[in-house]
C-alpha positions in Angstrom: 106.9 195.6 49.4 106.5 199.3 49.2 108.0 201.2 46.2 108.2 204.9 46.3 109.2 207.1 43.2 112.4 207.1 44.3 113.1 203.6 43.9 112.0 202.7 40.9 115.2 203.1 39.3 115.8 199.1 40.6 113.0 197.8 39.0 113.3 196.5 35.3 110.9 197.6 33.3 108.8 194.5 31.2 106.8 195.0 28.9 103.5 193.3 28.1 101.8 192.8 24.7 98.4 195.1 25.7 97.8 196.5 22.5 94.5 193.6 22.8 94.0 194.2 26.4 94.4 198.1 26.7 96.5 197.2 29.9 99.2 200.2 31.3 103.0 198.3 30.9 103.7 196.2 34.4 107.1 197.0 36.4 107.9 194.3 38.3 110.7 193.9 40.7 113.2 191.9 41.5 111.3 189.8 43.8 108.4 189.3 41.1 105.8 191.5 42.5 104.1 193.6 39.7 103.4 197.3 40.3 101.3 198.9 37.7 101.7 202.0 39.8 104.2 203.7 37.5 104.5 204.0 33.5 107.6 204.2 32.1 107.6 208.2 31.9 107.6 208.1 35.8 110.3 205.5 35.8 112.3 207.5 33.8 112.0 210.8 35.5 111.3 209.1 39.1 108.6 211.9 40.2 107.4 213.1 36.4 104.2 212.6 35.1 103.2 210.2 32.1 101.8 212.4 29.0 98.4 211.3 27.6 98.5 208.9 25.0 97.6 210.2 21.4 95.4 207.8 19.4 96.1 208.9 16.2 96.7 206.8 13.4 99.0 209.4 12.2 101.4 209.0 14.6 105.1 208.0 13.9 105.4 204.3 15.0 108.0 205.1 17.7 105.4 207.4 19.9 102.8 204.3 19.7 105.8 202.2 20.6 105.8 204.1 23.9 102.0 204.2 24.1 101.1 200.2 23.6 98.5 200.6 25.6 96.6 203.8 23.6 93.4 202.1 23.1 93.3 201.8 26.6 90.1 202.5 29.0 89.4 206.1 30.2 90.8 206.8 33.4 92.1 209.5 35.3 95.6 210.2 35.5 97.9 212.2 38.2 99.8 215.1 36.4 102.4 217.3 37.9 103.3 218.7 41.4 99.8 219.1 42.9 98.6 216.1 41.9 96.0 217.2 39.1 93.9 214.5 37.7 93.6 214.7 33.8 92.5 212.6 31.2 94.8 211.0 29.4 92.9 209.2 26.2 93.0 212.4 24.3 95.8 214.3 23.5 95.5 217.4 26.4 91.6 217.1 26.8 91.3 220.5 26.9 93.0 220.1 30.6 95.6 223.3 29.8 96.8 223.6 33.1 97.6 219.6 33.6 99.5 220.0 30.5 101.4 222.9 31.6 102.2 221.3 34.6 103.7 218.6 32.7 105.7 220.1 30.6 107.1 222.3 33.5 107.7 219.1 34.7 109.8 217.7 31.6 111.1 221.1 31.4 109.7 221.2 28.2 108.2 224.4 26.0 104.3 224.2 26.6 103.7 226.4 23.1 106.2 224.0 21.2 104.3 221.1 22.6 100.5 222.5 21.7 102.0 222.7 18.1 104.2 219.4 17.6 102.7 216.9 20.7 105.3 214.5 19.9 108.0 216.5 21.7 106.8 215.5 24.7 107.6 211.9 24.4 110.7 212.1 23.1 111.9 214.3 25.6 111.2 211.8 28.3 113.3 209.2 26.5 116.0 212.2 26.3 115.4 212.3 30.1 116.6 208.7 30.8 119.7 209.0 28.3 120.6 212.0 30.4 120.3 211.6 33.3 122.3 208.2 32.8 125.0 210.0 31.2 125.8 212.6 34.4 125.3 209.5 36.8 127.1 207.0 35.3 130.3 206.2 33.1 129.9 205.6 29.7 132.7 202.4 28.6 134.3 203.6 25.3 132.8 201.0 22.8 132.1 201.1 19.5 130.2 203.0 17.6 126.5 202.0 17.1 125.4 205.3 15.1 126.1 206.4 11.9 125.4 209.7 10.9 125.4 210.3 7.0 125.3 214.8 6.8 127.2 217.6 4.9 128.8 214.7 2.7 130.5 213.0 5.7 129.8 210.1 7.6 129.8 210.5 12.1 130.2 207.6 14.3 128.6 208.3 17.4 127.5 206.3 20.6 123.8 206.3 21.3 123.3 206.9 24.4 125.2 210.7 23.6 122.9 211.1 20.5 120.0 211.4 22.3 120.8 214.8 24.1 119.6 216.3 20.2 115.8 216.3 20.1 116.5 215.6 16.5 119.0 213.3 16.3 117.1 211.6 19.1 113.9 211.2 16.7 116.1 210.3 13.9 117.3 207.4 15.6 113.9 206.4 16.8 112.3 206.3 13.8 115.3 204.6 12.4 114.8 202.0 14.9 110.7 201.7 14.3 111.2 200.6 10.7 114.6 198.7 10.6 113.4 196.1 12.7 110.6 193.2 12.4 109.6 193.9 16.0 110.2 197.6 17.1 108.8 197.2 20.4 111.0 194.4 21.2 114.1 196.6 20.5 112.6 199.6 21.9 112.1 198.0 25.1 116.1 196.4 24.8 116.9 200.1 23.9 115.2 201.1 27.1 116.6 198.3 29.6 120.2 199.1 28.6 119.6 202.6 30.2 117.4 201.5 32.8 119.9 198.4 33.6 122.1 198.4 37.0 125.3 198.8 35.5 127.1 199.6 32.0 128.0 195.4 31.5 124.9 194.1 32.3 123.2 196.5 29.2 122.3 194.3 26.1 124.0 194.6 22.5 122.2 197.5 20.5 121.8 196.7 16.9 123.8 199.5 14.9 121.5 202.1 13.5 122.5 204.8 10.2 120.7 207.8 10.2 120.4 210.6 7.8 120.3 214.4 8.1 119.9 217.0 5.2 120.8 220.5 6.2 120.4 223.5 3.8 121.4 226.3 6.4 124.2 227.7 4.4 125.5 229.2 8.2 126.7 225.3 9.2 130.2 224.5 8.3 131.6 220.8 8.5 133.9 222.7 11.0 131.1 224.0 13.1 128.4 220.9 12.9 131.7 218.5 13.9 132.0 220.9 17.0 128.3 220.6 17.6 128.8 217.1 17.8 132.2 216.7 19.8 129.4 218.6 22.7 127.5 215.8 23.0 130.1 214.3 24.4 132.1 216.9 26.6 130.6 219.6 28.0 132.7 222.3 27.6 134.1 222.3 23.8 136.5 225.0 23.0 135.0 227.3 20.6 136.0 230.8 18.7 134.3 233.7 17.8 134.6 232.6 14.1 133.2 229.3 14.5 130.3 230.3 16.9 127.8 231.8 14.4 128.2 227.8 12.7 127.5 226.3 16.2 124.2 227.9 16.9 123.0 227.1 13.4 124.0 223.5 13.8 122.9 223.4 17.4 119.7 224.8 16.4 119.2 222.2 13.7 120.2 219.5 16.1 117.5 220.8 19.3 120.7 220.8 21.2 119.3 223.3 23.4 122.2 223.3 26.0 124.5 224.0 23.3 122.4 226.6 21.3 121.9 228.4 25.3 126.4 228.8 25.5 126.7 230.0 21.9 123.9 232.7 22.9 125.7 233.8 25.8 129.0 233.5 24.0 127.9 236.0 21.7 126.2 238.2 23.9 129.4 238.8 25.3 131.6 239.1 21.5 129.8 242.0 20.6 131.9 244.2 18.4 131.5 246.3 15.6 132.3 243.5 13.4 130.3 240.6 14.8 127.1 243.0 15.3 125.3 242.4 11.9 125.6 238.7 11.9 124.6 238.1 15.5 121.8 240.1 15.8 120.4 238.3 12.0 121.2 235.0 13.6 119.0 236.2 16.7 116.2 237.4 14.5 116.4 234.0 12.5 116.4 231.4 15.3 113.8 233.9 17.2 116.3 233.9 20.3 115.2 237.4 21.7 117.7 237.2 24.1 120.4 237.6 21.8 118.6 240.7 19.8 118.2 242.4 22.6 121.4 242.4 23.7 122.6 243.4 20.2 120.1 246.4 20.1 121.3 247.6 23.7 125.2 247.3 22.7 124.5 249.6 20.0 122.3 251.9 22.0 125.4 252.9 23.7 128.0 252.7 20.6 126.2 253.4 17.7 127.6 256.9 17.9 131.4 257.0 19.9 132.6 253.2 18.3 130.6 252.3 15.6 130.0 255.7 14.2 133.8 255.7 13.5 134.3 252.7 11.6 133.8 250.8 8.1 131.9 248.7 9.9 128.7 250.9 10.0 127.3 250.3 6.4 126.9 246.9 8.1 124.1 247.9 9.9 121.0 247.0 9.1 118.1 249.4 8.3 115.5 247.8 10.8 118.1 247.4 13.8 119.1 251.4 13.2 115.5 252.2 13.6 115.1 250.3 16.6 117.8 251.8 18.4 117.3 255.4 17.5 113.6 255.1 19.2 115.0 254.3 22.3 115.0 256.9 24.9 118.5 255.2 25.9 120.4 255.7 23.2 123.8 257.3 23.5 124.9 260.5 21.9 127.4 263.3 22.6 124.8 265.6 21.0 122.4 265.8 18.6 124.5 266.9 15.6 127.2 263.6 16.3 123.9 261.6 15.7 123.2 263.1 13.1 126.5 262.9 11.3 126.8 259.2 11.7 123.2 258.6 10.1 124.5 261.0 7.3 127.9 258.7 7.2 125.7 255.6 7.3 123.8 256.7 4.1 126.8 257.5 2.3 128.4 254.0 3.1 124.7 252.6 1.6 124.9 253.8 -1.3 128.7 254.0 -2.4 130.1 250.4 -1.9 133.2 250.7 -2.8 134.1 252.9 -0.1 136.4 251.3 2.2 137.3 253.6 4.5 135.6 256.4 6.5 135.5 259.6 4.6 136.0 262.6 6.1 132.9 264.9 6.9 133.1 267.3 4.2 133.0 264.5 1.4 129.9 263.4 2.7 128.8 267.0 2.3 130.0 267.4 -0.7 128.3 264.2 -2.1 125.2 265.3 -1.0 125.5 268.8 -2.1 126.1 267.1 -5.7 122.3 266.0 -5.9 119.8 267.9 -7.8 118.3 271.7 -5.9 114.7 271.0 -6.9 113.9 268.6 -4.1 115.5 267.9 -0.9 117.3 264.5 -0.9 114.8 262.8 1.6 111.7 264.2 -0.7 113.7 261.9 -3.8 113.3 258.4 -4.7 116.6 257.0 -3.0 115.7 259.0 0.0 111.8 258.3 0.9 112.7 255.0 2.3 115.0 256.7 5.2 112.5 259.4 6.5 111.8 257.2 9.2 115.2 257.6 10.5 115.5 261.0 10.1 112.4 261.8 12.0 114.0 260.3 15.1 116.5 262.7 14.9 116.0 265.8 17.3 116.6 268.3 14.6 115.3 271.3 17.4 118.6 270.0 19.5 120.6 271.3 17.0 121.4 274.8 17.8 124.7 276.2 16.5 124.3 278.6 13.7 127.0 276.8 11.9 125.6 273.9 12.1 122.4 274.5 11.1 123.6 276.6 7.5 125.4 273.3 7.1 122.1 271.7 7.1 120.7 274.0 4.2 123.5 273.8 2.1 123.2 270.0 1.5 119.5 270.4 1.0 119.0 267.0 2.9 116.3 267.9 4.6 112.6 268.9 3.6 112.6 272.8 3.7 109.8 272.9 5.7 111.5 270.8 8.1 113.9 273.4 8.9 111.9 276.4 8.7 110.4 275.2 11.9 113.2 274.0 13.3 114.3 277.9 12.4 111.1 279.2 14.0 110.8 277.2 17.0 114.5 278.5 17.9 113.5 282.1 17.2 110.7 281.7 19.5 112.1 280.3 22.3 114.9 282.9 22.0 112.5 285.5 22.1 110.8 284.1 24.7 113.9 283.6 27.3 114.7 280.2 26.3 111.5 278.7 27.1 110.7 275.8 24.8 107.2 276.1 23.9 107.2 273.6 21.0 108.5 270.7 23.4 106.5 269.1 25.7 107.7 265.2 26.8 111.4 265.0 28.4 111.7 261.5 27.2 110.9 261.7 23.5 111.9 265.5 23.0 114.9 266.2 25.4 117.6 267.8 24.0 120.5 265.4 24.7 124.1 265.6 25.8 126.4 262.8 27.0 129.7 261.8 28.5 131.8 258.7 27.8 133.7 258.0 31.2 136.7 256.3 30.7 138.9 254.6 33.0 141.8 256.7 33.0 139.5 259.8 34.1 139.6 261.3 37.7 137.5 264.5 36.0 135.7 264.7 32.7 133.2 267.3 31.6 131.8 269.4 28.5 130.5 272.7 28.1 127.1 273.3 26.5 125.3 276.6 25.9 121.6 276.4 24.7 119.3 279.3 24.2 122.3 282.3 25.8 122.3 279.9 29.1 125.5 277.9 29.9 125.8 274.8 31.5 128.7 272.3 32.7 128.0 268.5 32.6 130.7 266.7 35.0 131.8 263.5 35.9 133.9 262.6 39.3 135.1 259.6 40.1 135.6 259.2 44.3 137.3 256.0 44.5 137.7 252.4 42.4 134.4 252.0 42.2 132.1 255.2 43.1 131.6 258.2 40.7 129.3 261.6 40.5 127.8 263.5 37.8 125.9 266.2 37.7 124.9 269.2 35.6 125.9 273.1 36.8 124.8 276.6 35.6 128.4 278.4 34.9 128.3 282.3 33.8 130.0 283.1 30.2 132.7 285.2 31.9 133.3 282.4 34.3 134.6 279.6 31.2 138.2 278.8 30.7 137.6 279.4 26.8 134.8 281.4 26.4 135.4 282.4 22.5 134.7 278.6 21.5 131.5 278.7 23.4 130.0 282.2 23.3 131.0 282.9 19.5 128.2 284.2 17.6 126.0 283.1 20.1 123.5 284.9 22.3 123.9 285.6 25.7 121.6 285.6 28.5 121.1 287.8 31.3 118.7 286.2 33.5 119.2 285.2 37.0 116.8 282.4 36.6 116.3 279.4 34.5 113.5 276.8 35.0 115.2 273.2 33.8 113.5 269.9 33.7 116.5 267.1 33.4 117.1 263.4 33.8 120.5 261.9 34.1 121.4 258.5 33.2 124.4 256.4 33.3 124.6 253.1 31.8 127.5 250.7 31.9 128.4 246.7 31.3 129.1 244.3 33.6 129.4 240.6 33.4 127.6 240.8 29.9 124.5 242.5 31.9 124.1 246.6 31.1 123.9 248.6 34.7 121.6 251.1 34.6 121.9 254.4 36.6 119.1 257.6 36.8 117.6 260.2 38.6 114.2 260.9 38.3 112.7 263.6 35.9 113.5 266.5 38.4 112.3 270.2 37.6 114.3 272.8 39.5 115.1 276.5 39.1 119.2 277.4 38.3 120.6 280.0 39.3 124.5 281.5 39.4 125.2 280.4 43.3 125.3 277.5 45.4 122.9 275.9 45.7 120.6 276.4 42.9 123.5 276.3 40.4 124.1 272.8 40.9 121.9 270.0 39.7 121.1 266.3 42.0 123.9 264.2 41.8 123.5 260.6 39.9 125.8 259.0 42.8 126.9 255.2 41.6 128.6 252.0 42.4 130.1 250.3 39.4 133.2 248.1 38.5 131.8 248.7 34.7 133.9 251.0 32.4 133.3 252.7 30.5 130.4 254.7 32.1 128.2 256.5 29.5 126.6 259.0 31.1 123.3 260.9 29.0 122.3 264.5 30.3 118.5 265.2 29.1 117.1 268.0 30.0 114.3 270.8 28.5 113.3 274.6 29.2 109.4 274.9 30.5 107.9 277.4 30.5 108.3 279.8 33.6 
């Protein structure tokens, strides 16, 4: 008789006493015939390999319950999908690559297994439970778990339990020392799953297990959710109760469930949920889920979040990360600036509860003492490395920048060369001399295309030159934007541009621009550019237009980022 993997799951599994003989368990079939071509691993998992056995007197009892035969002679061992040999006496025997293969195999975390071995056995047993509970119906019986946590007592079933890692070693080790003879009920526990049908499985003493948790984020609410998904697949959960879930599910090594809170609250981003889910990402070490927090506020740090209360919620760290970015989202430079100014304010007067008004966070400012600059004080050291990611040479309105002395935030050296590099570059004809790198040094501009625009575009003027940035959208899904040089007699409102500003009279301007449009889809950000194009403007067709950023999107809104700098020509 000739079994293949794939038929193994008729044979019942029987196992002999070999701890004396250092014989691998026999799997015999119906018709008597013994195989010791498979272990129980490759039962379980038909075509998986068998891990090595770890002789190590360490051990918990139930991982040398599934190794009997541990004292066994060396042999070599087939591992993984192109049939590697290994040894399997030692733990990985410095084989690296059959162990990789193996826990590919298992579908199991090959740095989580070099640093706790023991997940690797358990998460074959997991494989049985699981695969028996998609291909088979589970006969409501009565409980044969107890689970003592948070105060409360759980009745569960055990063939669900064993989708947790943890439960699943709870209940194992539960079952090595309750018992006179662990193997015995180890290999009963075994034959039940392995067994034809749900009647013919035998009676499974009742097991209670214990669980301490001190993550204060797990609610009775949220850890009874956790455990209403191991037995449906789709439990109904809110944004309130989510944050709960994922601790719990993270406590539990319910990775399925820990996976749909993450993309749960990938996609509940808002400006109230952003602190706690990107802390929770940092704390459970889910990069997934910080990233997609630090993108989110990429784009509304400045037009959402900038707005609301909810911005002395964010923390220090995250707000550095996302100003680096060359993606981040501003109207201009001054906006950013303001909400940084706004978010200090919030830090350090708590009992704010509203969003001031600009000129009391001015004011507040204005009220420290003259003799040093607020950033060059005690309270302020600690934010310099915000405030150098601000562009302060992309501020360029008079008005703007007198505002900027009267608070006496900044360093007065920092804007006497902020003074003297736009003195020079005026002089010069606009060329910008003191920057060099488009992507760190750009000054920026953006748009926020909303759905119920057709048109949308700003006027800018930098240096006496004026320029259009413009969005167009062609149909449902297809939109434009570019940048255009405009003359100052040519603007609909020319005194709210040109006031007090210079003018400039030459025919040519060298640019060097990038335009980018992001936008979200599906929980997934859509990103749009050009490339870092250098071309001459002038006042006609065609040079006064720039390259269109042409796109296909169902996102919305669209925010679009014109970066650009003067070289020098």
């Amino acid at each position: 008789m000739n079994n293949s993997p794939l038929e193994v799951d008729s044979l019942l599994l029987l196992w002999q006493n070999t701890e004396s003989s250092g014989q691998s368990p026999v799997l015999k079939s119906p018709s008597g015939k013994s195989l010791r071509l498979y272990t129980l691993p490759l039962l379980s998992s038909r075509c998986f390999p068998p891990p090595a056995p770890v002789c190590n007197h360490h051990q918990p009892l139930f991982v040398k319950m599934l190794h009997p035969w541990y004292r066994g002679r060396l042999e070599r061992r087939m591992v993984g999908s192109t049939n590697r040999w290994r040894f399997p006496r030692e733990p990985f025997s410095g084989d690296l690559l059959g162990l990789s293969q193996m826990c590919k195999a298992l579908n199991v975390d090959f740095e989580e297994v070099l640093k706790d071995p023991d997940r690797l056995y358990v998460s074959q047993i997991q494989k049985i439970f699981s695969r028996n509970l998609k291909n088979k119906t589970i006969q409501s019986r009565e409980a044969d778990v107890i689970l003592k946590c948070l105060g409360s007592t759980w009745e569960l079933h055990q063939p669900h339990l064993f989708q947790s890692e943890t439960l699943a070693k709870l209940y194992l080790m539960a079952l090595s020392q309750g018992t006179t003879s662990p193997k015995k009920e180890l290999e009963r526990l075994l034959q039940a799953q392995l067994c034809g049908s749900v009647q013919e499985r035998p009676p499974i003493k009742k097991m209670i297990i214990s669980l301490k948790i001190n993550d204060p984020l797990v609610t009775k609410v949220a850890f009874a959710t956790a455990l209403k998904s191991l037995y449906l697949s789709e439990v109904e959960m809110n944004m309130d109760d989510v944050l709960g879930v994922l601790a719990s599910a993270h406590i539990l090594q319910f990775s399925s469930l820990f996976q749909r809170c993450v993309a749960m609250m990938m996609n509940g981003l808002t400006p109230t949920t952003i602190k706690s889910f990107y802390l929770a990402g940092c704390k459970y070490k889910e990069e997934q889920l910080t990233t997609a927090c630090e993108k989110w506020l990429e784009m509304n740090l400045v037009p959402l979040v900038g707005r609301q209360i909810h911005l002395r919620k964010i923390p220090q760290e995250l707000l550095h990360r996302v100003l680096r970015s060359p993606r981040l989202f501003t109207f201009n430079e001054f906006h950013l600036l303001k909400t940084l100014l706004l978010w200090v304010f919030l830090q350090l007067n708590h009992r704010i509860q509203t969003v001031p008004v600009h000129e009391t966070v001015l004011a507040f400012f204005n009220s420290f003492p003259k003799k040093y600059s607020f950033l060059d004080q005690d309270t302020g050291q600690s934010l310099v490395p915000l405030f150098l990611c601000v562009r302060l040479h992309g501020i360029i309105k008079g008005k703007n920048l007198e505002e900027l002395r009267h608070i006496n935030f900044f360093p007065e050296s920092w804007l006497i060369r902020v003074t003297a590099n736009h003195y020079h570059a005026l002089e010069s004809g606009g060329d910008m001399v003191h920057v060099k790198d488009l992507t760190t040094q750009a000054m920026r501009f953006g748009l926020l295309f909303n759905q119920e625009y057709t048109t949308h575009s700003e006027i800018i003027a930098v240096y006496g030159f004026f320029f259009e940035i413009k969005g167009i959208k062609q149909d449902t899904t297809s939109y434009s934007f570019y940048m255009q040089r405009v003359r100052h007699t040519d603007l609909e409102f020319p005194s709210s541009v040109c006031k007090h500003g210079p003018v400039s009279l030459r025919a040519e301007r060298l640019v060097k621009y990038e335009i980018r449009a992001q936008t979200l889809v599906d929980g997934k950000w859509q990103e749009f550019r050009t490339n870092q194009i250098t071309q001459k403007f002038g006042f006609v067709k065609p040079s006064c237009k720039s390259h269109a950023l042409k796109i296909q999107t169902v996102g919305i809104p669209i925010y679009v980022s014109f970066s650009f700098i003067f070289p020098i020509s």
